[in-house]
C-alpha positions as CSV (number, residue, x, y, z in Angstrom):
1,X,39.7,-47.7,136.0
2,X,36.6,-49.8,135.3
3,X,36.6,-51.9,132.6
4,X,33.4,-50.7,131.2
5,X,35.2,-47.2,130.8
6,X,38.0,-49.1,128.6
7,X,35.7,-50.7,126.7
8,X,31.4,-50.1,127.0
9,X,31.0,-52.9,124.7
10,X,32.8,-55.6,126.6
11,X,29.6,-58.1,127.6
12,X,31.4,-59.7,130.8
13,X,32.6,-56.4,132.5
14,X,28.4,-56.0,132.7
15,X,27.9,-59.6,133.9
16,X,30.7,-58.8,136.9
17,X,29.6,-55.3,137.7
18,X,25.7,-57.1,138.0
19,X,27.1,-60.1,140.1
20,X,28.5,-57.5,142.4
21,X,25.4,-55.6,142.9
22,X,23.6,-59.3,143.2
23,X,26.2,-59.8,146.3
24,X,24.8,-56.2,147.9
25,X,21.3,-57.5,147.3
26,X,21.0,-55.1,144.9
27,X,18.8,-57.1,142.4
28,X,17.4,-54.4,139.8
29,X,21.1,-53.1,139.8
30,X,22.2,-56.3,139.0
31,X,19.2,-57.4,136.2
32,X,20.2,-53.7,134.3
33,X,23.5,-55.1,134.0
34,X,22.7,-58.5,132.8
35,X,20.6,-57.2,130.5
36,X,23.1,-54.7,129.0
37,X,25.8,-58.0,129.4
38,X,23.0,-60.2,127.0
39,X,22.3,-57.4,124.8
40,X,26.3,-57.4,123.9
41,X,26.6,-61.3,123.5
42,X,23.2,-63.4,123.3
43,X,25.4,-66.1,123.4
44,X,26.2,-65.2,126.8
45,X,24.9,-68.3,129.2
46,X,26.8,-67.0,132.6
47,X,24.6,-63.8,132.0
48,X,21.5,-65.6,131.4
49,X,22.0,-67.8,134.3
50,X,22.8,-64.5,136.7
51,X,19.8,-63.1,135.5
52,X,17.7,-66.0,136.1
53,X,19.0,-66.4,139.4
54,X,18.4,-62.9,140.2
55,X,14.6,-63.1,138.8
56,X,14.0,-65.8,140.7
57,X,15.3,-64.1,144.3
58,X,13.2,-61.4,143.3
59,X,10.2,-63.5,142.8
60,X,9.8,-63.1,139.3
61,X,10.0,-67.2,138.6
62,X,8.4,-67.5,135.0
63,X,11.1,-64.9,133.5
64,X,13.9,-66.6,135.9
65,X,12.9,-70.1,134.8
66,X,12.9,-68.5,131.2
67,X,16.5,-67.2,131.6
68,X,17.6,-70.6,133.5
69,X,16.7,-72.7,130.5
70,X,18.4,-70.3,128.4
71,X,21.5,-70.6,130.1
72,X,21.3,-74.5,129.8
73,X,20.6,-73.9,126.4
74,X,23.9,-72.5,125.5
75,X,25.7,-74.3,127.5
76,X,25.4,-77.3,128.9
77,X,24.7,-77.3,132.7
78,X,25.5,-80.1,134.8
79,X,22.8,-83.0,135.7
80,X,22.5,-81.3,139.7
81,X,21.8,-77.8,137.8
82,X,19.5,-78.9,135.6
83,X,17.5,-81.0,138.2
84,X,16.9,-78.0,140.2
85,X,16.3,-75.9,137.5
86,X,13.1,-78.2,136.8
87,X,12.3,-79.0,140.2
88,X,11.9,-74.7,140.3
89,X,10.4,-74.1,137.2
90,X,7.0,-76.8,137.4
């Protein structure tokens, strides 16, 4: 059973089922999910990173550069992350 089924309101079950349809190439799939995942938990800088990183495969690089910042935001990234997060978002 899908976790989602136990439990709609659990943020990170979203932020999986979105990485997975990132994996298929699936990237609206996957930026539904995120959303639903940061709707849950605002607080949530794995989602905002995922969706980022989906945005910006999909070309959409001033909301992706948006999301990455976010992520940072709320957590700490690490100096190489951050680096290419600004080298991408100029």
């Amino acid at each position: 059973m899908m976790a989602i089924e136990l439990d709609p309101n659990l943020a990170s079950a979203y932020n999986n089922l979105g990485a997975g349809y990132a994996t298929k190439g699936q990237f609206g799939k996957a930026i539904f999910n995120y959303n639903r995942a940061i709707a849950l938990n605002p607080r949530f800088a794995l989602a905002y990173f995922n969706r980022g990183s989906a945005r910006m495969v999909m070309g959409n690089q001033m909301e992706a550069c948006s999301d990455l910042k976010k992520a940072c935001d709320l957590t700490p990234c690490p100096n190489n992350v951050m680096t290419e997060i600004m080298q991408q978002c100029k």
